[in-house]
C-alpha positions as CSV (number, residue, x, y, z in Angstrom):
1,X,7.7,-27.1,0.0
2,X,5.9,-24.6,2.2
3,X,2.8,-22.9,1.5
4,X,4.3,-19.4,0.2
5,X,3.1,-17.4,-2.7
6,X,5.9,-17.4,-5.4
7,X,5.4,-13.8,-6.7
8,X,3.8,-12.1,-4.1
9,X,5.2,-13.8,-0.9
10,X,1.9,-14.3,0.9
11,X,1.6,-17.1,3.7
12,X,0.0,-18.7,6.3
13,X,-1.2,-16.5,9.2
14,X,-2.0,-17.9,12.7
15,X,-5.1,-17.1,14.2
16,X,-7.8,-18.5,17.2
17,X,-11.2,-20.6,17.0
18,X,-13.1,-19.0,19.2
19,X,-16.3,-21.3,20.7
20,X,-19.6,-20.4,21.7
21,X,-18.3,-20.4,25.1
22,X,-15.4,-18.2,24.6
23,X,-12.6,-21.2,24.6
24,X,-9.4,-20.0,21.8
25,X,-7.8,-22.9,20.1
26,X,-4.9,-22.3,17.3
27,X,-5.7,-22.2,13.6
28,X,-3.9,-21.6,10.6
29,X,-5.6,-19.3,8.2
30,X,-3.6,-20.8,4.6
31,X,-2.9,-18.8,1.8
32,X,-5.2,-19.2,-1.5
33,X,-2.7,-21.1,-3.6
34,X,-2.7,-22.8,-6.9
35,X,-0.4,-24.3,-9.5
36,X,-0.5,-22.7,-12.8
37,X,1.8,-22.5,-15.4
38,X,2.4,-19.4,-17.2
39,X,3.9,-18.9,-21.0
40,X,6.4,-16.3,-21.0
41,X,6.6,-15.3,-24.6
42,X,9.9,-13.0,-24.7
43,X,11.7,-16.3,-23.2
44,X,9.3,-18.8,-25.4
45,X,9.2,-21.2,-22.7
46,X,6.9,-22.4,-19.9
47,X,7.1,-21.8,-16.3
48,X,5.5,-23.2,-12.8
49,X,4.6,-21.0,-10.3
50,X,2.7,-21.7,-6.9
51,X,0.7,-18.2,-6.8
52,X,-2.1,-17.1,-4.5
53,X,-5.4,-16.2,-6.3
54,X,-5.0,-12.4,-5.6
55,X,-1.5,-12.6,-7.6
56,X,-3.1,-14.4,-10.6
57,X,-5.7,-11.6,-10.9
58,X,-3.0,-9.3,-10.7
59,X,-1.1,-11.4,-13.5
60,X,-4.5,-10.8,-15.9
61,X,-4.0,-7.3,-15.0
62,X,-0.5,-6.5,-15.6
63,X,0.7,-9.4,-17.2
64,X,3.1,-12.1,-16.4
65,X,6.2,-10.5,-17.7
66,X,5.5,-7.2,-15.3
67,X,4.4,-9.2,-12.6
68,X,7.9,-11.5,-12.3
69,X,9.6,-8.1,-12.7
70,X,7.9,-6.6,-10.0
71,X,8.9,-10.1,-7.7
72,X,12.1,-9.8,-8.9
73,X,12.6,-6.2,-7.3
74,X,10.6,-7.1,-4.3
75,X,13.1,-10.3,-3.7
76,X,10.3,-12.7,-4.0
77,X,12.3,-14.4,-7.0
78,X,16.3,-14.4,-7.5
């Protein structure tokens, strides 16, 4: 599975090292992603998502229930 954000569709972004000298090489600069699972209590069931860090601070914020809603309408989840 790739290395994509589940709620807030965040990925990997291609960059250069860049030497002392000047020389570019590609890089990948990965998205911050863990696995957490979430309790959703309206459903009263456990889910698994693969979220970037920002996203789980935005989860404590809002919540998860707002947070898949917001996905949902943003076509991040279907």
């Amino acid at each position: 599975m790739s290395r994509v954000c589940e709620l807030t569709g965040k990925k990997a972004m291609v960059g250069n090292n860049v030497s002392h000298a000047m020389n570019r090489t590609k890089r990948k600069f990965n998205a911050n992603l863990l696995k957490k699972r979430f309790y959703i209590p309206e459903e009263d069931k456990w889910i698994t998502l693969k979220v970037s860090t920002s996203a789980l601070k935005t989860i404590n914020k809002i919540g998860i229930s707002a947070a898949l809603k917001e996905a949902k309408s943003k076509g991040f989840i279907k």
